[in-house]
Every structure is written in C-alpha cells, then in structure tokens.
NUDOTOR-429492 format. One record per residue (C-alpha): x, y, z; residue number from 1. Coordinates in steps of 0.1 Angstrom, whole numbers, plus 5000, padded with zeros to 4 digits. Layout:
BEGIN
   east   north     up     n
      X       Y      Z   NUM
...
//
This chain:
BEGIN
   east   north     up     n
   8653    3627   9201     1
   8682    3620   9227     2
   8686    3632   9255     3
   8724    3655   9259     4
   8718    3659   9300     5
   8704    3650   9328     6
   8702    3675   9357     7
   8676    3698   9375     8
   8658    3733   9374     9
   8661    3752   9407    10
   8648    3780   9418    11
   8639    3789   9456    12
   8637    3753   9476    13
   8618    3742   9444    14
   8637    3715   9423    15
   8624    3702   9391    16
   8644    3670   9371    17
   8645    3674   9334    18
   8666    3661   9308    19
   8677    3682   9279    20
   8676    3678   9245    21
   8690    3699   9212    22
   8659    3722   9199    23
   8674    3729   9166    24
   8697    3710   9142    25
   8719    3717   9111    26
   8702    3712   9075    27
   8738    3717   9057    28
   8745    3693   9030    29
   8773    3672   9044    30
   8801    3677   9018    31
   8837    3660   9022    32
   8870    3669   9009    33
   8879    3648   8984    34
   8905    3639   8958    35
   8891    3652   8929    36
   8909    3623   8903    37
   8894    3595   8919    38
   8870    3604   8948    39
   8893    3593   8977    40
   8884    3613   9013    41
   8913    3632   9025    42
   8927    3623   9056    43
   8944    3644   9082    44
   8968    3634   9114    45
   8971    3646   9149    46
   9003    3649   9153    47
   9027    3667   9173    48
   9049    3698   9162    49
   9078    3693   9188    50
   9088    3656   9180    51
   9065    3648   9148    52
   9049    3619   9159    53
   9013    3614   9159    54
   8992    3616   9194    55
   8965    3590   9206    56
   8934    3609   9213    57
   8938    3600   9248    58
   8971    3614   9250    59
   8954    3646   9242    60
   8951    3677   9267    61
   8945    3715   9263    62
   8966    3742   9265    63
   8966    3781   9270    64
   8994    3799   9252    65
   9009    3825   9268    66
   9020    3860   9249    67
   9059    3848   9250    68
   9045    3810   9237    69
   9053    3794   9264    70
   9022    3767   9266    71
   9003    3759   9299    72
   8995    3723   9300    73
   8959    3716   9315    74
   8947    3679   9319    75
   8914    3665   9323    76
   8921    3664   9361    77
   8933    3696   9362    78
   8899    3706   9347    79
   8876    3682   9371    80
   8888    3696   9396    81
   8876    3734   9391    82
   8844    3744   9412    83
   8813    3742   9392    84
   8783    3746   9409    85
   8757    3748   9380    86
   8775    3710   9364    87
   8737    3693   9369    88
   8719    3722   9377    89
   8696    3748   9363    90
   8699    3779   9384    91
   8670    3800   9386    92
   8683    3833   9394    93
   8659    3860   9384    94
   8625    3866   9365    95
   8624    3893   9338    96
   8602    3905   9306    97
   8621    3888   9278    98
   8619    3923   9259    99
   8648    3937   9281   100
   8669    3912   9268   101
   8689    3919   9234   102
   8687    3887   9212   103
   8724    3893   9204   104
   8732    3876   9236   105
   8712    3845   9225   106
   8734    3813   9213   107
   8720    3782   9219   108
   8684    3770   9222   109
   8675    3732   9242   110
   8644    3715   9251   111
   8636    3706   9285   112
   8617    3671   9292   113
   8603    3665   9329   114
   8615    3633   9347   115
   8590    3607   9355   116
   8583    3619   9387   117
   8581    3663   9381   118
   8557    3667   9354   119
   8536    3682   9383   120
   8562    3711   9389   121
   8573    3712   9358   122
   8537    3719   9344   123
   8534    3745   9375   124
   8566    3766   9366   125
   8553    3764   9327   126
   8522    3775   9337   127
   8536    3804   9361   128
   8560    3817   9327   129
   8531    3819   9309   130
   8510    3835   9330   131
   8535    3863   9340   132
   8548    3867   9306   133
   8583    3870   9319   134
   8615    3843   9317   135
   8639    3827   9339   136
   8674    3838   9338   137
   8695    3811   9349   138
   8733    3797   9352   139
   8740    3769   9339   140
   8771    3744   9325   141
   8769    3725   9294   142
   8801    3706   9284   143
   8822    3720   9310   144
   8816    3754   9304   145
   8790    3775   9326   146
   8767    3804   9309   147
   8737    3825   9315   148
   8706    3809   9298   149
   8670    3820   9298   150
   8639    3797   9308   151
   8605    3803   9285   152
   8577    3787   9270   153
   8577    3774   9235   154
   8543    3756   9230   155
   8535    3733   9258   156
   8572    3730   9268   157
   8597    3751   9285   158
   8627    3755   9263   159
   8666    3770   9274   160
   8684    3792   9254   161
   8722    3798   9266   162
   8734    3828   9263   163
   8768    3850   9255   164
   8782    3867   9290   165
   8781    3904   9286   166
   8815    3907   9278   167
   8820    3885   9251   168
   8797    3908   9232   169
   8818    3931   9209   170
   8810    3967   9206   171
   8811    3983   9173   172
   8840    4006   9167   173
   8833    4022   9131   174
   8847    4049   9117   175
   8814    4069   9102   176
   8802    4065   9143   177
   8830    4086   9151   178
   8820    4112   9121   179
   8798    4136   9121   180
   8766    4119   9102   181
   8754    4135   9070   182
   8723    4149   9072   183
   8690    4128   9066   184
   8658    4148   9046   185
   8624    4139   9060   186
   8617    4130   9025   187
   8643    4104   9025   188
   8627    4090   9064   189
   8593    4094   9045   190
   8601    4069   9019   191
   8619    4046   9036   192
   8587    4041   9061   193
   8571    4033   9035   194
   8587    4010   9017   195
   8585    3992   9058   196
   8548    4001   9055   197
   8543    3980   9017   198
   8566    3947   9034   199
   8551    3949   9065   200
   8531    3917   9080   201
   8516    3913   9112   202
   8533    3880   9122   203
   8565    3864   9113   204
   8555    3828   9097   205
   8589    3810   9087   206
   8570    3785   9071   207
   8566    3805   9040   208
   8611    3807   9039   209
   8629    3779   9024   210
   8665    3774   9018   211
   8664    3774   8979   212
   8706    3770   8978   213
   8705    3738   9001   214
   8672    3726   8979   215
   8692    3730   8944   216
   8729    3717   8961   217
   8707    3686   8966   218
   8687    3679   8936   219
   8723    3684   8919   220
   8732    3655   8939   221
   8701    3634   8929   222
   8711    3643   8891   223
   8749    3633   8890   224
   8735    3600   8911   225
   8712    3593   8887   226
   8737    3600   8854   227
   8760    3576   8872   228
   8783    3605   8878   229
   8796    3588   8909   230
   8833    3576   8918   231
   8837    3549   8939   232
   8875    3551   8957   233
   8892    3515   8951   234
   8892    3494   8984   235
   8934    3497   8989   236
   8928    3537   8990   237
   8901    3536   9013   238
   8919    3518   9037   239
   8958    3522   9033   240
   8977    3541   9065   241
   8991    3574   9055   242
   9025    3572   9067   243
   9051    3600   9074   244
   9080    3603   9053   245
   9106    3579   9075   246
   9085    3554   9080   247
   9079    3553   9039   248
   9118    3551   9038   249
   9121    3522   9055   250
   9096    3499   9043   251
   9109    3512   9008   252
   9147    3502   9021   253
   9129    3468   9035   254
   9115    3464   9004   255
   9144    3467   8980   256
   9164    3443   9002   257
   9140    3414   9001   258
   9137    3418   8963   259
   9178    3423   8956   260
   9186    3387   8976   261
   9176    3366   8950   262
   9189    3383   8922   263
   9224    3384   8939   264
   9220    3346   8946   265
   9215    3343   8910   266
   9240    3366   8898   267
   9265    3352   8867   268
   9294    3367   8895   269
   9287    3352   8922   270
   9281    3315   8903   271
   9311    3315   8889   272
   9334    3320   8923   273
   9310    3291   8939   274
   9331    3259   8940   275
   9313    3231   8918   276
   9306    3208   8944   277
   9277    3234   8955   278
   9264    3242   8916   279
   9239    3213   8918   280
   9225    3232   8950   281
   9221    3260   8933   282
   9203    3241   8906   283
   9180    3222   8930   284
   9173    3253   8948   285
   9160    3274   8922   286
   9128    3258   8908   287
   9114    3257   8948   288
   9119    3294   8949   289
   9104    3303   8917   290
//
C-alpha cells in the first residue's frame, strides 16, 4: 500500500505520527467509452464556454456560481490561504460508545500506520480504544477539505473513518410520513418476526457474499478474449488531435492550396499564354517534381 498522508493524532499534550492509507478500494470492472465500429476511446476537451478555446490544466481554478450566474473566481492561492487547523493533524476531540453514532454519517474509512518513532503511543491509544470500548471523534482535513472522523480499532490497527457533518444529512420528507398510517395486525408483526427469526445469524461474515454481476462481467471478458473478439484501434486513431471546427478549416484551406499549385502550373491555359522562350523550363521542370 501507499501512503495518501502524513500528519499526527492528537489528543491532550499527547501526539502520535502516523501516515494514512485507503482501507478499502473499488472492485468495478474498468469499462471505457468506446466507438463501437472500430474500438477507438472517446476523447473529451476542457474547454472554455466564453471564448471556445481549450484550457491547460494549470490554467484551471474553481468557481462558485451565484443565483444570478455571475461566477466567483477562486485560485489555488486564494484557497491556501484559508485557516485550516486540522491540514496535518488528527484532532482528538471527544471519546464516545460508537453505538450513539448513526452509520449514515459514515463516508470514508483509512488505515493508520505509526511512524518509526510512535509505535509505543500508538499501541497505548489502541490499547486504551479497546479497552474502553469507545471511539475517538476527531477533525480532520483530507484534500483540502476538513470533516469529523472517528478513531477505532480494526484488528491490531486503528483505522479513521470520515464522516458527513450533521447537516449535510438529508431528512426524509415523504408523503405517507405526513399521512395517517394504516393500521398494522399483530398477525402481520407476528409473521414478519419470524420470517427475521428463520434468516437470522448470530454474526455478520461477508466472506460468504460475492459480487456474482462483477464475477460474470469478467469471465465475459475472458470469453470474447479468448474467441478473438477483440478490436484493436489503428495507430493514426489512437493518436490523432481532435481539433475544433476552425482549425479543421484551415488545414483543409492549407491543404487544397498546396495540391491546386501544381495543377495550375500545369494547366493547358496558362501554357499556352507562356512565351516560348520559357516552354523548355516548363519541360525541364516537370520530371524533378513528379
């Protein structure tokens, strides 16, 4: 694994280097978008809308559009320059049972790896989670953009999981919660319970799940690979510049001019209002350019 940041766990006058690293990754089949004739990838341009031209990456900023559309403009100074406390830092704030917190809030989940020189309090504050059976709720900032996140103990390591503020957790606003509910028969409640009761198991082992659609995506795959039903894009596709419609103007206007000279140098017209001294020139001339 690789390491995504560098920074430190604090809480009290206690501060613990770590580095962080993704817990979880994406199993998704990788698909492009393709032309489906000949295989080509499908390209697409940043450009801008007010003067159609395409932008460097560099030349990129963000913006915040306003109700009217006017746009605010903020560059990556503009952004440095914004007080963020928690940039390389794991703010212990709090310690609470991880049962009073709602798993709807959870987003993200990282590993955290002790420097060389704090596996001793790192091992202590694992040891103390564990012990306690309660989290760390922390602040924290990951890619310029600061969040609650939980400390706990997965194994022999502690792992982070960010978390959603409070309000950018919708409420439900349904209709039928507004409505008076129909009534529900204890016989209905009765057999529902135990249809929970029949599927019930006393641990939840993922192990036994797999992703059948992702397994049979892939051996479809390995089939058409090994029927030869593969396209291979031809070199000049791959690597030709998509160009906008002016610029494919003028190399087509280019283009026409460099083919028209020598057929107007060659022209019965134009041969015959040449005086004669020059029509042994012309002669000479026209085995070099063929």
């Amino acid at each position: 694994m690789r390491a995504m940041w560098k920074g430190s766990v604090s809480f009290g006058l206690v501060s613990i280097p770590i580095q962080l690293y993704a817990a979880t990754e994406n199993k998704n089949v990788s698909l492009r978008q393709v032309h489906e004739a000949d295989g080509g990838r499908i390209q697409y341009k940043r450009f801008c809308t007010v003067d159609g031209q395409e932008v460097p990456y560099a030349e990129i900023a963000k913006g915040y559009e306003l109700p009217d559309g006017e746009m605010v403009v903020l560059t990556d100074a503009d952004l440095a320059a914004l007080p963020l406390s928690t940039q390389r830092t794991i703010d212990v704030l709090e310690f609470v049972p991880l049962e009073s917190i709602d798993p709807i809030q959870f987003d993200k989940t990282y590993y955290l790896e002790p420097q060389k020189n704090a596996v001793k309090p790192y091992l202590v504050l694992r040891d103390a989670l564990q012990k306690a059976s309660h989290v760390a709720v922390a602040k924290v900032a990951v890619r310029q953009r600061e969040s609650l996140a939980l400390l706990r103990v997965h194994g022999d390591v502690l792992v982070m999981t960010t978390m959603l503020w409070p309000d950018e957790v919708r409420t439900p606003d349904f209709p039928f919660l507004r409505e008076d509910p129909p009534q529900v028969r204890p016989q209905e409640l009765t057999m529902a319970g135990s249809l929970i009761d029949s599927l019930a198991e006393p641990v939840f082992e993922s192990e036994k799940y797999s992703d059948h659609y992702r397994e049979t995506l892939e051996a479809m795959i390995e089939e058409k690979v090994a029927g030869n039903e593969t396209a291979k894009p031809g070199a000049v596709g791959a690597k030709a510049d998509v160009l906008d419609l002016m610029a494919a103007l003028e190399a087509s206007v280019s283009a026409a001019k460099k083919t028209r000279k020598p057929a107007k140098a060659d022209s019965a017209d134009e041969v015959e209002s040449k005086p004669a001294a020059k029509k042994p020139a012309t002669r000479t001339r026209r085995p070099k350019s063929a």
